[in-house]
N, C-alpha and C positions, 0 to 999 in steps of 0.2 A: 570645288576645292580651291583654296583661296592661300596662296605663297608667297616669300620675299620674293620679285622680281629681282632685286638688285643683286642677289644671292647665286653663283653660281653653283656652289655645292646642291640647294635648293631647287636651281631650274633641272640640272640631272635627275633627280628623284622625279619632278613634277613631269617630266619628259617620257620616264618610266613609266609610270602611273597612269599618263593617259593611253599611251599604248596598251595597256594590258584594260583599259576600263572599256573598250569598245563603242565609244563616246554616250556611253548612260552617263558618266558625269563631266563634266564642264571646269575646265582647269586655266584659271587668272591669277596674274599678279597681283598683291594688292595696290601695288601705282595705278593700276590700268580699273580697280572697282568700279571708285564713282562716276567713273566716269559712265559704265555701262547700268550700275546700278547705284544709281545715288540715293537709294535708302537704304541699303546697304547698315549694317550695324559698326559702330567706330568701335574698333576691336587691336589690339597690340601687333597684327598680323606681323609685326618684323619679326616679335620674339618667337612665335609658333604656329605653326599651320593648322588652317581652320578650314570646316567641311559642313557645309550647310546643306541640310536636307528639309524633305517638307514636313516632317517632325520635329528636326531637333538642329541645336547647332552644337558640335565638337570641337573641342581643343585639343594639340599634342598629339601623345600617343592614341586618347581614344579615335582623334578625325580621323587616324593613320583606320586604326581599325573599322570604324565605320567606312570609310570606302572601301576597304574587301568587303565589307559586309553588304555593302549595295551591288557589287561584281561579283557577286556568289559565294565567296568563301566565308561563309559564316561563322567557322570555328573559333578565328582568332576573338571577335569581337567576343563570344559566349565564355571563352575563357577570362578574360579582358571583366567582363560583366558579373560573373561568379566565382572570381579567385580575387580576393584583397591582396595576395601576398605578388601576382602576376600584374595587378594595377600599378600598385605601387613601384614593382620593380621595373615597367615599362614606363613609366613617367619619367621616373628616377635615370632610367639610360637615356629617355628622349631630352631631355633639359641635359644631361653633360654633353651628348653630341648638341642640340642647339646650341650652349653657348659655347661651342669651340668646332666652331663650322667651319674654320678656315684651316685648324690644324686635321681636322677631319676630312676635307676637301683634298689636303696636299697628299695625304694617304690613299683617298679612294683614286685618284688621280694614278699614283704608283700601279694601282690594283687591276684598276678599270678601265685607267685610261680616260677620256673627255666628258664618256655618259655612261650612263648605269643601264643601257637601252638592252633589253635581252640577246643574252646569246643566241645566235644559231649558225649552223655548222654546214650550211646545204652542197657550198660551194667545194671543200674539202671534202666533201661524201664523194662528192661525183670525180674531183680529182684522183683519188684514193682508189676509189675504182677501175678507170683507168692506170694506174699507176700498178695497181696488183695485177692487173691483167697482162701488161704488157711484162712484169718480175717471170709472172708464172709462165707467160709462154719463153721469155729468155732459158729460165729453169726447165723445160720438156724439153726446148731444143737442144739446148746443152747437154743434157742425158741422151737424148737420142743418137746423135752424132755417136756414142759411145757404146749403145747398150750390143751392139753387135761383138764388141772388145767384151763384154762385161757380163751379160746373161743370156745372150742367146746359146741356140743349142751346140753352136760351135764358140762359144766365150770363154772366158776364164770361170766363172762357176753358174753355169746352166743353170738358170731357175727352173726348167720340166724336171730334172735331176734332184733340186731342192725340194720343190714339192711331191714329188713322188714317197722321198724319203721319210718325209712328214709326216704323208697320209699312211704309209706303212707302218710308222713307229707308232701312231696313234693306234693303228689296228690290231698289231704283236701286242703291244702294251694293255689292249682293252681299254684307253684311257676314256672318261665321262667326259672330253672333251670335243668342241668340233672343230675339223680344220679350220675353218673359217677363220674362227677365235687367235687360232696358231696362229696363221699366217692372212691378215684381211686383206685380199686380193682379189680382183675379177680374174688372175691368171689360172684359177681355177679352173673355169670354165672350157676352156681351152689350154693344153699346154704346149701349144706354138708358137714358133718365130712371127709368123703374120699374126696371131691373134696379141703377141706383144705390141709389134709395131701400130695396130690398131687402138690400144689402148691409149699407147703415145699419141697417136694421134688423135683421139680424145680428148683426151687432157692439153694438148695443144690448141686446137678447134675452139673449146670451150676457155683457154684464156682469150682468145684472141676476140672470141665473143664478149668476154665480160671488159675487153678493154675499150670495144664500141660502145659498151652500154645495153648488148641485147639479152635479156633475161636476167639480170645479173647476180640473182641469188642462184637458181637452176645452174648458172654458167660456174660461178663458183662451188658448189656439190658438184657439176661434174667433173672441177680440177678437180678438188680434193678426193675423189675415191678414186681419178685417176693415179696422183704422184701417191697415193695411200698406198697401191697397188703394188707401184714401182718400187717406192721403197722398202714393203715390205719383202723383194723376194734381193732385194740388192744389195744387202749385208755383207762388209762391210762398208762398200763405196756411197750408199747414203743415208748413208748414220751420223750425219755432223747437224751443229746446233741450225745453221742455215735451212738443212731440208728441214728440221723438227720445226721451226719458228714460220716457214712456210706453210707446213701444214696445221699447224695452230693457229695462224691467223686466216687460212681459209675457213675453218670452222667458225669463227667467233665472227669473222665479216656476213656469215650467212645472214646475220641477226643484223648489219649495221646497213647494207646495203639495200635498195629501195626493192619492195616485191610487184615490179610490172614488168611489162612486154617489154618496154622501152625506156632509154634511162637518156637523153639527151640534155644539152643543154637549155633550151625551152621549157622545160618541164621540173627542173630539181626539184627532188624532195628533199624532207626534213628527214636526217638518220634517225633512231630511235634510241632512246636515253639510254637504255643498258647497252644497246651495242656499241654507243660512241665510247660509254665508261671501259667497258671490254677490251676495246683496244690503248685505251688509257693504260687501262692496270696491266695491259700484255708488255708495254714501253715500259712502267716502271717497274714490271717484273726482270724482264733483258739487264736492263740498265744496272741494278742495285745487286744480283744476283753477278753481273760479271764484275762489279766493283767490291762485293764483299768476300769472294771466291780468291782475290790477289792479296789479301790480308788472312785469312785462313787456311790458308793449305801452302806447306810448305816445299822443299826438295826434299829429298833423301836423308843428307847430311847436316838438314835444318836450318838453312838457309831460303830468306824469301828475298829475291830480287825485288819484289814490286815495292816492301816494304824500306828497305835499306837506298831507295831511290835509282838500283843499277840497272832498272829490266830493258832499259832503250839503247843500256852498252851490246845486248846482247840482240834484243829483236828485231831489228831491219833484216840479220841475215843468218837469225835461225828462225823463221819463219815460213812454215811450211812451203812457200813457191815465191820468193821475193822478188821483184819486180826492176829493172831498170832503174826507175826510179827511187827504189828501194835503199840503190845505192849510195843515193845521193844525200836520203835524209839520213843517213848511217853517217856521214862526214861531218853534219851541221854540229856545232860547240855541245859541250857539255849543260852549260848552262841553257843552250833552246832544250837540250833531252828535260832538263828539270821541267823546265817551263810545261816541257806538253805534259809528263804527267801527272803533274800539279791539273792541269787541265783535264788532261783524263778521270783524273779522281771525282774532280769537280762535276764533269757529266754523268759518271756513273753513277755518286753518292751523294753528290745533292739537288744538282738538277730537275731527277725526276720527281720528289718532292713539290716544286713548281707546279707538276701537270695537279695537284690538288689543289690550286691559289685561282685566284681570279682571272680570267682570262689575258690579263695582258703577259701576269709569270706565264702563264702560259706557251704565250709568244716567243718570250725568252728563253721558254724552254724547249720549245719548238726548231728556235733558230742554232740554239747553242748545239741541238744533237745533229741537224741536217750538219752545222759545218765540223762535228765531227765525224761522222761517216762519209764525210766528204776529204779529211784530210788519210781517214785509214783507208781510200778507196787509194788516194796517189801513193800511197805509200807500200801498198799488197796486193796482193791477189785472193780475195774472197769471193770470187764468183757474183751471185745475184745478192750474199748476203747484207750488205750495205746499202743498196738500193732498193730492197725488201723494209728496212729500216724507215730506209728516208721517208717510202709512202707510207708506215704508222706516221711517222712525223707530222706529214701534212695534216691531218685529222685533229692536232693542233689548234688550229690557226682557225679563227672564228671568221664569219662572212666579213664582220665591218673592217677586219686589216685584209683583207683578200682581196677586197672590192677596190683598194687603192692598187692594186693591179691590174684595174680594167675588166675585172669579170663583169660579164653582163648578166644579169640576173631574173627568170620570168619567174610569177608566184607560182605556185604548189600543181602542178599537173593535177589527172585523176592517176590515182595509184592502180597497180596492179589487183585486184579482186576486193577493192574497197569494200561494195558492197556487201561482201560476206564475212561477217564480224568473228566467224569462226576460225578466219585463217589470221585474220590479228592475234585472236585470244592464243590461239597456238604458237605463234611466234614470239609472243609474249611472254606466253609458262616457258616454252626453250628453252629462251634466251634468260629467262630470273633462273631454270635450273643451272644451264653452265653458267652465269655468274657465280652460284652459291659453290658449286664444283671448283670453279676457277678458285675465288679465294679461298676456298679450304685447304687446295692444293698449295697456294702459293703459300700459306702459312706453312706448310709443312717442307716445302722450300728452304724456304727460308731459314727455317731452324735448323734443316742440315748442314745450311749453309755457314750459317755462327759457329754450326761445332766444328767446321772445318776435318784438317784429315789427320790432326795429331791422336783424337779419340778413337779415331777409328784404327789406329794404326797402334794403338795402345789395347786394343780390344774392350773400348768404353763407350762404344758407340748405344745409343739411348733405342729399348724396345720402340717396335712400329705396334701399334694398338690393328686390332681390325678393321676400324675403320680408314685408316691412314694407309694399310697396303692394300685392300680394295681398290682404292683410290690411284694408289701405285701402279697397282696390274691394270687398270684400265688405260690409266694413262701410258702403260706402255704397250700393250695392245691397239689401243687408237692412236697412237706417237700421234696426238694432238692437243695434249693437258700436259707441259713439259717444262724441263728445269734448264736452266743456264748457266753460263760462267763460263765466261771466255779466257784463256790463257791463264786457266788457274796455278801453273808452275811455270814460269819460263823456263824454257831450253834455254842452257849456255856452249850448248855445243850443234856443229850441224854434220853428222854424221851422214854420208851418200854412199848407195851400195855402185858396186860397180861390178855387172853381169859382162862374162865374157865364153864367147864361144869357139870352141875352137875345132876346125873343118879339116878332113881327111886328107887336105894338103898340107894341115900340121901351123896357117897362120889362125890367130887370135882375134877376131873381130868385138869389141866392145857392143853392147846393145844402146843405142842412143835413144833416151828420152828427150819429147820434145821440147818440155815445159825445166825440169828437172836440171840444175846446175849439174853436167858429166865432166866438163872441158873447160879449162882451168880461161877461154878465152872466149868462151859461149856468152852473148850479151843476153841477160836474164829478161825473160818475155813478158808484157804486158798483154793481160787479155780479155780485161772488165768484158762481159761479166760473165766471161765462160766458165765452167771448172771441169778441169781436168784430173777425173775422180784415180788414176790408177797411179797417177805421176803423186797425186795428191797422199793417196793411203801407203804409197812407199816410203814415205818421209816417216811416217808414224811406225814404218817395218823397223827403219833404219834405225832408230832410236830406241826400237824393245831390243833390236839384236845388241846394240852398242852397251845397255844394260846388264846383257849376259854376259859379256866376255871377260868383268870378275870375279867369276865362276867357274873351273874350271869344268866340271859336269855338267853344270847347265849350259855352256858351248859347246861342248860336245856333243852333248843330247839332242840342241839344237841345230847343230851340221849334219849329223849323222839323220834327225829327224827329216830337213830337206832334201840332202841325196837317196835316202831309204823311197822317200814319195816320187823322188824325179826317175830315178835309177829305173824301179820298178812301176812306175806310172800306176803308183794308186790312188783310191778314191774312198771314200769315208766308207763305202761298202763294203769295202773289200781287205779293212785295218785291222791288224791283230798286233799284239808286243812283239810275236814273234816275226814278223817281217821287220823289225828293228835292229834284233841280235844277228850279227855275222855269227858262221860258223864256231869261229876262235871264241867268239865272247859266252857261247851257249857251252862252248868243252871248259871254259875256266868257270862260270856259273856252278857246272856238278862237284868242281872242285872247292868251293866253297861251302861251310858251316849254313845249315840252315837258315839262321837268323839272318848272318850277311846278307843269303842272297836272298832271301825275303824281301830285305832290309833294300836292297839295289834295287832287284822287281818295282817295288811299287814306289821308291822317287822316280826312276823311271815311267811308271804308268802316269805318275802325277803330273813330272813332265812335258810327257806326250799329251796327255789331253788339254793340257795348257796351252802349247800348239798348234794343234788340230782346232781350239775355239780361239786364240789369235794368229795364227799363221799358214792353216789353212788355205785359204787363198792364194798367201806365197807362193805355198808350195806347186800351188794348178797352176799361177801364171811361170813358174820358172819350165812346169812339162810342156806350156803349150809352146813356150817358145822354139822347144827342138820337134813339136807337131806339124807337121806340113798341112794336116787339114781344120786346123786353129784359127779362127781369127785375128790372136795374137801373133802367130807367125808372121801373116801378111801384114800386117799392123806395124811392124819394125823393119819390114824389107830386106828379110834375111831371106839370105842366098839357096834357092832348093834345087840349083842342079849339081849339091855339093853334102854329101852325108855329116851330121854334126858326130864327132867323139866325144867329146869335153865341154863341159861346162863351169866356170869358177866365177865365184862369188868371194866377195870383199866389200870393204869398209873403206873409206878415206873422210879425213873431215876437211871441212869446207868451209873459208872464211871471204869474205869482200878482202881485196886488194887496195890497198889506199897507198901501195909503194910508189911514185913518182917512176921510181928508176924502169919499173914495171906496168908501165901504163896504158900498155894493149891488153896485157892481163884484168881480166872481173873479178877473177880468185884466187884464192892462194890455195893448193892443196897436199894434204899431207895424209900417206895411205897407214893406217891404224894396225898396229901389229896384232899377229894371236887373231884378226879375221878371216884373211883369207883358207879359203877351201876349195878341192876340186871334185866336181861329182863326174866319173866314171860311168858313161852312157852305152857300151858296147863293151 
């Protein structure tokens, strides 16, 4: 193959070229010919590349094709050969790039960067790996610490309790179903406090392994059916987009991640084209989903912060657990608020865009989302979610910019079970099924995401076809084919309850959360990357309760629903209407016209099941607190050589303090009428 030497657009290709030819052919400038072959034929070589074989010599597009065709790819030249309409038009593109090589060079340059030398991605494989290992075990530990608060048999709602209840209702019911499907947990198996803790510490074991590198598909399966486990019995504490994008990138990394014993630096392999796409389309699924979510779904009163450019007056600190420094960028000018989300939009809505362009947008796109998850990390408290982020990110970034950081690099190990072409083939079909799942999902995403929530709230929301809620119910069965959108309504207000107990000496002790603004002087905690699931789902209490209380039945229903469960320490087993009605309300009931009280009955049941499937919870962690044999008791350090009476519950909202005069103050707080209530425990 015979090139303009002087041409650098030309040396890039010609650099390409010989890499993938495995030196079957032989690639010169034509300055450098005569000199090696001075018989050589006097040919135009400035204007087009020429490919000499021992039959034939080519010009242009066809040389192009004749060397695939001598490095195996025979297709293009046969087309090339038996289509006029594909000669002509491959000639036709090769002469307008030749003669505008230089306007062509300054673009591939944008695209590509110096050379056109194949992508590969080894180094970010192995980074990535590491990187989710170390996410995952942050995420078991982090649960851990807590599951004694939260599901054990002394928690706030007992998973042996949940699934007992399951497998019974399955069994009353006669349903064609199997628990499994209900609920996909190994906690079947056992329903103990040790056989939880075990599981935790499986799924802990197993990231810490996949963060060394040993086994690292095995290591990855066995997080994912471990945190599968957890979070299926831990509703609602880990039900947030972070555990779902957790558990959907364990699945899809199975495919990306190298299948041997050992995954070291010495030995990286090459990831595999679908799984690196996989985690592609998972980033631009996140991305665009939480950007088109803040433009389609409104408030109440139909009002969109994100779009009228206000959502940064309000989210530093209504933000479910804001941060010290939280406070800080609540202060900076109106004009940096524009500025970020001008920026945020940018990363959500066009950025990811990028990750389809040539590897250098790539880079771009790569860098611009690490330094935004790197600015929402100083700015909140999201747990492991933003650093779960950043490692997609890396997956980004090709070996030849990575290697300008010093990686060192050995060629291709032996893979795990090479030999056996059947555990390729199989990891192969997989991984093209969940692609073909993946995007079918995401299209269906997506589209609910365009129609946002004024359809839905108009009762115009568009049929699901059968195929599309199959699709649905797996993915919510498996919580690992899932949807996103982050902060699709801003909160403008930050609503905190404020629990108080009050002991047989008649004082009032408040319950102090540790994470949770209570005290108007409390400096607001940084705690990357823990999360603290109970401090966390009170905030989302505090704002369905604040909802209610322009209602005046449905507050009611609602006080009377929590002290009716605290008072009489009930449990879903043990629920009927009638433990709702006081005495007085069932003697005024008989007094009332049939219709009415039909008519009360069943808003009431409506009601009630409304918060029984959102405030349930509430209600078990408000009994365990006056339980002495709780873990939630001990949990807050309340006082047990002292009988509780009283229990009250309230509201206050809660803003950042930016008064000078007021400068040991963090908050300003102001307690919200028509909340308070007292529940009567003796």
């Amino acid at each position: 193959m015979v090139w303009d030497g002087d041409c650098s657009f030309c040396r890039s290709f010609a650099e390409r070229f010989e890499a993938s030819s495995n030196d079957v052919v032989e690639f010169i400038p034509y300055q450098s010919l005569n000199k090696k072959y001075p018989n050589a034929p006097k040919l135009d070589y400035e204007k087009s590349v020429v490919f000499f074989s021992s039959t034939s010599v080519t010009i242009g597009a066809e040389a192009i094709f004749s060397f695939f065709n001598v490095i195996g790819k025979k297709w293009p030249k046969k087309l090339y050969e038996n289509s006029k309409l594909i000669s002509k038009l491959s000639e036709f593109f090769y002469g307008c790039i030749a003669k505008n090589r230089k306007l062509f060079g300054f673009f591939s340059r944008m695209l590509f960067g110096d050379n056109f030398m194949p992508d590969s991605y080894k180094i970010s494989s192995w980074i990535f790996g590491r990187m989710l290992g170390l996410v995952g075990a942050a995420a078991f530990l982090s649960f851990w610490v807590q599951a004694e608060l939260i599901i054990s048999s002394n928690g706030i709602l007992p998973f042996a309790e949940n699934l007992t209840q399951i497998e019974s209702f399955i069994i009353k019911s006669d349903l064609d179903t199997s628990k499994w499907l209900a609920k996909p947990t190994l906690l079947w198996l056992y329903k103990s406090d040790l056989w939880l803790n075990m599981v935790l510490l499986v799924g802990f074991i197993s990231s810490l392994s996949l963060a060394i590198g040993l086994v690292p598909h095995l290591s990855i399966l066995l997080s994912w059916v471990s945190y599968l486990s957890i979070a299926s019995v831990s509703e609602p504490f880990l039900n947030f987009q972070w555990d779902a994008l957790l558990l959907e990138v364990y699945l899809i990394s199975i495919f990306f991640v190298p299948w041997r014993v050992f995954d070291n630096k010495n030995n990286i392999e090459s990831p595999s084209t679908i799984g690196r796409w996989l985690l592609w389309l998972l980033i631009m699924k996140l991305m665009l989903q939480s950007g088109i979510v803040k433009f389609t779904f409104f408030d109440v009163d139909g009002s969109n912060a994100w779009r009228d450019l206000t959502a940064l007056e309000y989210h530093f600190w209504t933000q479910p657990i804001p941060s010290w420094l939280s406070y800080y960028f609540d202060m900076l000018p109106m004009v940096i608020d524009k500025i970020a989300l001008f920026f945020t939009y940018v990363c959500e809505l066009v950025i990811p865009f990028f990750i389809l362009l040539p590897r250098k947008m790539r880079r771009i796109a790569g860098i611009s989302l690490i330094l935004f998850q790197f600015l929402i990390i100083l700015s909140g408290n999201y747990g492991f979610f933003n650093l779960l982020t950043i490692a997609l990110c890396i997956s980004l970034f090709d070996d030849q910019y990575l290697r300008k950081f010093n990686f060192d690099l050995v060629t291709d190990g032996k893979p795990f079970l090479k030999s056996h072409i059947i555990f390729k083939k199989i990891k192969r079909g997989l991984s093209f099924l969940v692609l073909i799942l993946f995007v079918y999902s995401f299209v269906i995403f997506l589209g609910k995401d365009l129609e946002g929530n004024r359809l839905l709230s108009a009762g115009l929301n568009k049929k699901v076809s059968v195929l599309e809620q199959k699709i649905l119910d797996f993915s919510q069965t498996s919580r690992s084919i899932n949807s996103y959108g982050l902060f699709r309504v801003m909160t403008k207000t930050r609503p905190e309850f404020k629990i108080e107990l009050q002991y047989e000496d008649s004082l009032w002790v408040p319950i102090d959360f540790n994470y949770k603004p209570n005290r108007i002087k409390k400096r607001p905690a940084f705690f990357f990357p823990h999360m603290p699931r109970v401090d966390w789902q009170i905030w989302f209490e505090a704002l369905y309760y604040e909802n209610l209380l322009s209602d005046p039945f449905l507050l009611s229903s609602y006080q009377n629903f929590l002290s009716t469960m605290v008072s009489k320490d009930l449990k879903l087993s043990n629920i009927s209407i009638d433990e709702f009605l006081s005495v007085k309300a069932k003697k005024i009931l008989k007094t009332l016209p049939p219709a009415e009280r039909n008519s009360y009955l069943n808003r009431l049941s409506s009601s009630l099941n409304s918060y029984l499937g959102h405030s349930y919870w509430f209600a078990m962690f408000l009994s365990s607190l006056i339980d002495k044999e709780s873990s939630v008791f001990h949990n807050y350090r309340i006082k047990d050589n002292l009988d509780i009476i009283k229990m009250k519950v309230s509201l206050s909202h809660f803003t950042f303090n930016h008064d000078s005069k007021n400068s040991s103050n963090w908050w300003v707080k102001k307690d919200i009428e028509k909340s308070a209530f007292t529940i009567e425990l003796r």
